[in-house]
VMD Tcl script that draws the C-alpha trace (Angstrom):
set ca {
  {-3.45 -20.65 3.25}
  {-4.14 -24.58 3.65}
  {-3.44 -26.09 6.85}
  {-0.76 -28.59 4.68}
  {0.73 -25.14 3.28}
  {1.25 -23.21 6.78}
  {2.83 -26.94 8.31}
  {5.24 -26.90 4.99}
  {6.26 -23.11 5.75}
  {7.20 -24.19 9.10}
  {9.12 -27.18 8.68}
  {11.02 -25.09 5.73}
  {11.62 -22.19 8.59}
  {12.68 -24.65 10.93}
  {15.73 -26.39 8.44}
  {16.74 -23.34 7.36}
  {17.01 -22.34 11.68}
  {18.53 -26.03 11.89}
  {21.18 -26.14 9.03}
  {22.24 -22.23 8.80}
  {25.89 -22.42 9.43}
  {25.80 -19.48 11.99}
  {29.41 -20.10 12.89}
  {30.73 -19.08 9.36}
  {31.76 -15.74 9.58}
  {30.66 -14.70 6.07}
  {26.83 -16.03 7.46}
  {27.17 -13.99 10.00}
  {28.46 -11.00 8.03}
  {25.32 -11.35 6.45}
  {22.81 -11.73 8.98}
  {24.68 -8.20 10.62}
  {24.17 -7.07 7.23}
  {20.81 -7.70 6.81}
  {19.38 -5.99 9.80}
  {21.81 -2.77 9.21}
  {19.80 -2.81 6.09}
  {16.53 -3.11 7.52}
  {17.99 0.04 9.79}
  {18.91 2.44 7.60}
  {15.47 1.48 5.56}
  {13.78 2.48 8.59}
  {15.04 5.68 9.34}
  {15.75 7.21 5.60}
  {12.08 5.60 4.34}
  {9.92 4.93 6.66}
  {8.69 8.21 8.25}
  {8.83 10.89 5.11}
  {8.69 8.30 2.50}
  {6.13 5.51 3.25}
  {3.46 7.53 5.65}
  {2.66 10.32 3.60}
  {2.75 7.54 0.66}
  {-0.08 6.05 3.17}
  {-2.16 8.79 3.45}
  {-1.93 10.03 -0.11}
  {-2.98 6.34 -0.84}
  {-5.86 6.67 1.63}
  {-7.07 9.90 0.21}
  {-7.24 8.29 -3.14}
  {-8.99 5.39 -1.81}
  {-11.81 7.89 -0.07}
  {-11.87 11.54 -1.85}
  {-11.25 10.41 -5.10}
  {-14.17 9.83 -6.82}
  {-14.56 6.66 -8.73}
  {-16.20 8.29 -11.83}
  {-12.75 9.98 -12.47}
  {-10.29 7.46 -11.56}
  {-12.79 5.08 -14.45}
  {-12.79 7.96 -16.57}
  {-9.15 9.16 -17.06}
  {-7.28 5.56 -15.64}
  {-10.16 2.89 -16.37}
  {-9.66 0.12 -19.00}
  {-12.06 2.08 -21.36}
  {-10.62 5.51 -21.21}
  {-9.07 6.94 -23.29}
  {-5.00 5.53 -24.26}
  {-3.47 8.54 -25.30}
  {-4.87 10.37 -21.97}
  {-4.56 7.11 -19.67}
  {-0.95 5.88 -20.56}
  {0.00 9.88 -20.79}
  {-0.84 10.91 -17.51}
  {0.69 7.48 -16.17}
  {3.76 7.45 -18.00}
  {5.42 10.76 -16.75}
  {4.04 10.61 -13.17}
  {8.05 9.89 -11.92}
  {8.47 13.76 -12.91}
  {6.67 14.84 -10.37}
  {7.12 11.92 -7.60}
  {11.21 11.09 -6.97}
  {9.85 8.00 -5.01}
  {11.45 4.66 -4.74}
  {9.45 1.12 -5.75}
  {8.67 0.62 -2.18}
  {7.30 4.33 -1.40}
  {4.73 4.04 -5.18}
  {3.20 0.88 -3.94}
  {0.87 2.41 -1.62}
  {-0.28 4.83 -4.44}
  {-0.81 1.67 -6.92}
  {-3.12 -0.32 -4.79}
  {-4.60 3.15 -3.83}
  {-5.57 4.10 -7.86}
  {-6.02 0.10 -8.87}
  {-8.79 -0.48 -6.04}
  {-10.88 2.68 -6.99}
  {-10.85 1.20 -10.81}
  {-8.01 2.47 -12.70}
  {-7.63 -0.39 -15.17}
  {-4.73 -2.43 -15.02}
  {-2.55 -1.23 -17.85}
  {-2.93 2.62 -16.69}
  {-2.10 1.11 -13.34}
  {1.09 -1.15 -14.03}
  {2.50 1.69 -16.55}
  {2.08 3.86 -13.45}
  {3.77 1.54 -11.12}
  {7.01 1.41 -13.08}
  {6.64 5.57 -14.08}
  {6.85 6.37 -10.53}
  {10.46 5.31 -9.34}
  {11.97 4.82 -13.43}
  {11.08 8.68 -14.63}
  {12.80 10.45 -11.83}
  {13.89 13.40 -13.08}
  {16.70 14.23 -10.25}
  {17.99 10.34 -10.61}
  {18.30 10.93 -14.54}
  {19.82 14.21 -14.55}
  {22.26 12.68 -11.99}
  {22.49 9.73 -14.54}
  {23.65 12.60 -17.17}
  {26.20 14.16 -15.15}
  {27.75 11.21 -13.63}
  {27.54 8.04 -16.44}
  {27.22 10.36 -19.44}
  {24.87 12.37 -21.35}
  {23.86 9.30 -24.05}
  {23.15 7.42 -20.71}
  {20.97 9.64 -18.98}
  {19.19 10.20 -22.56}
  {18.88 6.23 -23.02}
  {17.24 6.07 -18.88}
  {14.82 8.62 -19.76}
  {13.90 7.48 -23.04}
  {13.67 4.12 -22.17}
  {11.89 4.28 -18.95}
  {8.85 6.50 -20.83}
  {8.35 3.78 -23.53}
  {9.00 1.23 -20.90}
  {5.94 1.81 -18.60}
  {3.73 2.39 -21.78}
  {4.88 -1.23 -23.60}
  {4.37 -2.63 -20.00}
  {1.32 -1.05 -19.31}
  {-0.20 -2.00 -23.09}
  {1.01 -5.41 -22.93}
  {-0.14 -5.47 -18.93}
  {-3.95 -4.90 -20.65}
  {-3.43 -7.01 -23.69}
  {-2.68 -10.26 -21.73}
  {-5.29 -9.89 -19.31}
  {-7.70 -8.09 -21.55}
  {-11.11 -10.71 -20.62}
  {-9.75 -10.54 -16.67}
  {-9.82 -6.46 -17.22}
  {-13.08 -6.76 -18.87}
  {-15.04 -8.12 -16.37}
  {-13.43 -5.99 -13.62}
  {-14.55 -2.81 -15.08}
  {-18.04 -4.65 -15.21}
  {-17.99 -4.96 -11.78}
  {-17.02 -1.09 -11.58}
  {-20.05 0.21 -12.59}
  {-19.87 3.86 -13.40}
  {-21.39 5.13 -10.36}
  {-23.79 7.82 -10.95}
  {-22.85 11.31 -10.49}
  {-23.27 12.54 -7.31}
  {-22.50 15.89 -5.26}
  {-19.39 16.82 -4.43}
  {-19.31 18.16 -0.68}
  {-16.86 20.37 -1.65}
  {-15.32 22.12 -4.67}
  {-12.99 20.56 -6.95}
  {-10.22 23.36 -6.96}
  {-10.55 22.15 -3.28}
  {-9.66 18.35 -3.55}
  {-6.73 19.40 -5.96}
  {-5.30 21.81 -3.28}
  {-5.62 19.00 -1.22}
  {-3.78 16.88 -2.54}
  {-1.23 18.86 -4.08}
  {-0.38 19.52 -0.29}
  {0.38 16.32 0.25}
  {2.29 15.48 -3.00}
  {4.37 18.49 -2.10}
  {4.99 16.72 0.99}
  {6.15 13.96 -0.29}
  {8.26 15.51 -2.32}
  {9.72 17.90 -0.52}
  {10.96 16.27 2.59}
  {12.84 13.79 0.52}
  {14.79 16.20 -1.74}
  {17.75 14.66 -2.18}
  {21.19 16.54 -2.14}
  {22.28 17.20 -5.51}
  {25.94 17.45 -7.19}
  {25.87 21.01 -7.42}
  {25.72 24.03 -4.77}
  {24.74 26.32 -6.91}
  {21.30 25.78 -9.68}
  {17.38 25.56 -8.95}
  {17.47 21.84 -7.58}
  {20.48 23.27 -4.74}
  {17.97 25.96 -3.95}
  {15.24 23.87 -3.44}
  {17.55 21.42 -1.31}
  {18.35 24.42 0.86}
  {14.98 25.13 1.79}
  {13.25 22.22 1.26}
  {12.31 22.15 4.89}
  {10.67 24.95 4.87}
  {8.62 23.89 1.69}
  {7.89 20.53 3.76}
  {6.91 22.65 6.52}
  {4.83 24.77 4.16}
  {3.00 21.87 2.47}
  {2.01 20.26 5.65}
  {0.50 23.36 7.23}
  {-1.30 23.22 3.76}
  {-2.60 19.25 4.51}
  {-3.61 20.08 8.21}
  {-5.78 23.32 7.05}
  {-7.44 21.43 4.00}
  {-8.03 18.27 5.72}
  {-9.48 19.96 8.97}
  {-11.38 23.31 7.28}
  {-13.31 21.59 3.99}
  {-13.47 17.40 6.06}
  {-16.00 16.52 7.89}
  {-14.80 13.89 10.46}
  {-16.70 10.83 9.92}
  {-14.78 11.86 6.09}
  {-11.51 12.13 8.26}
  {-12.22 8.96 9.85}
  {-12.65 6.97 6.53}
  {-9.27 8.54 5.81}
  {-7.54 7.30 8.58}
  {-8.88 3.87 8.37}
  {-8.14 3.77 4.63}
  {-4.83 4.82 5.27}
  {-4.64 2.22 7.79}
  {-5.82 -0.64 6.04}
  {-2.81 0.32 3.15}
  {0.20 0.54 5.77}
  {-0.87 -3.03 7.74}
  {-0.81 -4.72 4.27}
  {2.10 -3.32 2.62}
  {4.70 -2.74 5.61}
  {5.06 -6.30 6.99}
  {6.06 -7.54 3.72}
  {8.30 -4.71 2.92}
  {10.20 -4.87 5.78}
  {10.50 -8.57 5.46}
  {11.68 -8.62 2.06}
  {14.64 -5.28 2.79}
  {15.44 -7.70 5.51}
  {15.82 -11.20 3.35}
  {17.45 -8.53 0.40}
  {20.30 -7.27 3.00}
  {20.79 -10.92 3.89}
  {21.48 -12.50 -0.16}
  {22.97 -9.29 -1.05}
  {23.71 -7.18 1.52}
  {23.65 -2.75 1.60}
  {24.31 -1.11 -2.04}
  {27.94 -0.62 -1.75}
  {28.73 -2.75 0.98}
  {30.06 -6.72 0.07}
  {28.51 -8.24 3.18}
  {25.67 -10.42 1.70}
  {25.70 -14.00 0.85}
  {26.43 -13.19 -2.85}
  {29.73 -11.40 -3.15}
  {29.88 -8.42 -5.24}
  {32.46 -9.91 -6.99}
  {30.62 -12.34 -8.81}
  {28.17 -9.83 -9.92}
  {30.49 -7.91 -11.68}
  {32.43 -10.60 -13.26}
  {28.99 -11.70 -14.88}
  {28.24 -8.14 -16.19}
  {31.29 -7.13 -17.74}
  {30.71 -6.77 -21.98}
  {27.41 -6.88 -23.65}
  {26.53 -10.59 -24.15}
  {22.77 -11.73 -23.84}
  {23.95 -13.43 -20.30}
  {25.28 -9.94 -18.74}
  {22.49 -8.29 -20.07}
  {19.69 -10.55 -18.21}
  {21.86 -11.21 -15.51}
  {21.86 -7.21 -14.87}
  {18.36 -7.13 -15.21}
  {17.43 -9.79 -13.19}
  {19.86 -8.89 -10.20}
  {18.71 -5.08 -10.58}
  {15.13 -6.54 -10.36}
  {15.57 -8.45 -6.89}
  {18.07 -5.54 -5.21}
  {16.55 -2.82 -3.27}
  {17.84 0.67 -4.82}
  {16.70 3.59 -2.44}
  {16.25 7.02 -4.83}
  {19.42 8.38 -6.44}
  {21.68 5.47 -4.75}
  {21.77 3.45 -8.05}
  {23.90 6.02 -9.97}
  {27.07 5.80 -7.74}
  {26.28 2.04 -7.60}
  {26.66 1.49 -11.03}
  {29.34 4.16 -10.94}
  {31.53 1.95 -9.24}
  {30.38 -1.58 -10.84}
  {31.51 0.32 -14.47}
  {34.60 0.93 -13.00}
  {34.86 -2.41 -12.24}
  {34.36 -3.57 -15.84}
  {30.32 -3.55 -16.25}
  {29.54 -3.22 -19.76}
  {27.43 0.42 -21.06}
  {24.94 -2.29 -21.86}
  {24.08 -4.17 -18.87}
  {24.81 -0.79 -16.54}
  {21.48 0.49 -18.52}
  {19.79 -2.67 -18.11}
  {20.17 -2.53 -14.21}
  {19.35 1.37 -14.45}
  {15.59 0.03 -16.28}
  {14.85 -2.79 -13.82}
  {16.60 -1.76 -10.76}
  {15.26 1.09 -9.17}
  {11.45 0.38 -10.61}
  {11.38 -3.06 -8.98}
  {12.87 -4.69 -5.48}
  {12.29 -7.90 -3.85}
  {10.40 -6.02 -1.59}
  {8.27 -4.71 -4.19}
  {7.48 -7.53 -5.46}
  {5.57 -9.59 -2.37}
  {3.49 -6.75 -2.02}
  {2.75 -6.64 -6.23}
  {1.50 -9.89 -5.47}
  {-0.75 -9.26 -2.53}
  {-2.71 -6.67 -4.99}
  {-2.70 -7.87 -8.12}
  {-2.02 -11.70 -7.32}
  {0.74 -14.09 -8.41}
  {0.78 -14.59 -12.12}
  {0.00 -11.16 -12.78}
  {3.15 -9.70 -10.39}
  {5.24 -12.75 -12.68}
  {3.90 -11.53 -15.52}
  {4.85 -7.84 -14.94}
  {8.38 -8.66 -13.56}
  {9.38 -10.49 -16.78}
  {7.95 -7.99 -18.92}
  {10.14 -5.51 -17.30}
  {13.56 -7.71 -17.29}
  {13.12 -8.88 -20.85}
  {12.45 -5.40 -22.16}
  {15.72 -4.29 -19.96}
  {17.85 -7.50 -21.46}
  {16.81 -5.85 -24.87}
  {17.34 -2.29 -24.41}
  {20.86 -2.93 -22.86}
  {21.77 -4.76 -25.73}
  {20.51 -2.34 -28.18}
  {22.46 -0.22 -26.28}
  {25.48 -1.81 -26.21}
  {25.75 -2.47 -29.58}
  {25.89 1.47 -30.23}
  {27.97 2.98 -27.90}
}
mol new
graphics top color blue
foreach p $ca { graphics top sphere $p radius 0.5 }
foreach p [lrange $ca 0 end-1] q [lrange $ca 1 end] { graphics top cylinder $p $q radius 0.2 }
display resetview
């Protein structure tokens, strides 16, 4: 950052400090707002969400090796495999846009191209499959078809268009990612997938979310999903410490390291500016009332359509919150249209998401990537509209 650019940032700081009508009570609503947001992120992300995310990343970054990543993810591997394994990764992670990011830098730094990549980043949080059989149950079957349908052609279109656009860029990437020759693994493969299935398990495990029913396979695995936490990270400990050596658990740890110090700051920054413009899903306490979000969503017009989408982009939705969200904002009049629209660009992007998007893949590219996904969820929500 230029010396003119760091004076500009504080002088802006300093007027907003100056001029902030702090004695307004809806300003202060806001700023209480804000940092209950930042709270509750803290506690119910943080620790079981975001640090295993970490590590996973980290473990990518070192044990994965680079031939694979290029072979299977790379720019010149092959599409049906590539976009295949990327697009249905949210079946297996329920993780939010924040918690994925660590696992996109993690795959796009060791060479998975950048189509793979982006169709992965939006997979992760869209193709949840607990948030869209909630979506089922609660909004309607046709609606939880329409999420799941759409968010699997979604990350593909994104992902394809993602490597289209910057196909020379992409080019001369993988250049610089020679295919490494093949060298010898220190351990056995079966090993490395243990490994990390451990830690996926982990992951996804300890934030099993409470579902509608107390009886069925998911209310099972809520009632000992403790126990399967427990399980998988006895599992991580063993592997890591039996088939590691330590100057290989070292790399880990600093890998892991190097992730969380460039991703946190700005995620925590951005739930706390979030909380402040719009305040905690369900609560009206931010500086944009709910009320005039649902007055501009109601019917299925182009303008309730992108306005959905490009609100759903900038709010933070944690995993499974959006679906009594838009629960609510229906009842309040949203259009079927627009409430899909917010269900494709809401919970896969965040203002959050986005500064750190930008720190990995830079600024026009993160643009880029966010108006793919809101004009493809304008589109889709009118589509849908139209029918039902």
């Amino acid at each position: 950052m230029s010396e003119l650019k760091k004076f500009m940032l504080i002088v802006g700081v300093f007027l907003v400090a100056y001029f902030m009508p702090i004695d307004q009570v809806y300003v202060q609503r806001a700023v209480i707002e804000s940092l209950a947001m930042l709270n509750d992120y803290a506690r119910e992300h943080v620790l079981l969400c975001l640090v295993p995310a970490f590590f996973i990343a980290g473990g990518v970054s070192v044990f994965i090796r680079q031939q694979a990543v290029m072979r299977y993810l790379g720019a010149g591997a092959n599409k049906i495999v590539a976009y295949g394994v990327a697009s249905v990764s949210g079946t297996i992670l329920a993780v939010c846009s924040c918690t994925v990011l660590p696992l996109f830098a993690g795959i796009y730094s060791r060479g998975a191209g950048l189509g793979p990549a982006t169709a992965f980043l939006y997979s992760g949080p869209a193709i949840n499959i607990l948030a869209i059989i909630m979506t089922g149950r609660i909004l309607g079957f046709e609606m939880g078809v329409a999420r799941a349908v759409g968010a699997i052609i979604f990350s593909i279109v994104i992902g394809l268009a993602m490597a289209f656009i910057y196909r020379n860029e992409e080019k001369a990437k993988q250049d610089s990612f020679a295919m490494p020759p093949e060298e010898e693994l220190p351990r056995k493969l079966w090993q490395e997938i243990v490994y990390f299935a451990a830690m996926v398990a982990f992951l996804v495990f300890a934030n099993w979310g409470r579902p509608l029913d107390s009886d069925g396979f998911f209310a099972t695995i809520y009632a000992y999903k403790w126990w399967l936490a427990g399980i998988s990270f006895i599992g991580v400990v063993y592997t890591s410490w039996s088939w590691f050596a330590k100057h290989e658990l070292k790399e880990w740890r600093d890998s892991s390291w190097f992730f969380a110090k460039q991703i946190l700051p700005l995620l925590l920054g951005g739930v706390l500016f979030a909380g402040l413009l719009m305040g905690r899903p369900g609560h009206d306490a931010g500086l944009i009332p709910n009320e005039y979000i649902q007055a501009l969503v109601g019917g299925n017009s182009l303008w309730s359509n992108f306005f959905a989408s490009i609100s759903g982009a900038f709010m933070y939705f944690a995993t499974l919150t959006e679906v009594p969200i838009l629960q609510g904002l229906m009842g309040s009049g949203m259009g079927k249209g627009p409430a899909l629209a917010l269900l494709l660009a809401g919970p896969a992007l965040s203002l959050p998401s986005m500064l750190v998007i930008r720190q990995v893949i830079g600024t026009q590219k993160t643009v880029v990537y966010v108006s793919l996904v809101v004009v493809m969820a304008t589109l889709s929500g009118m589509i849908y509209g139209s029918i039902f």
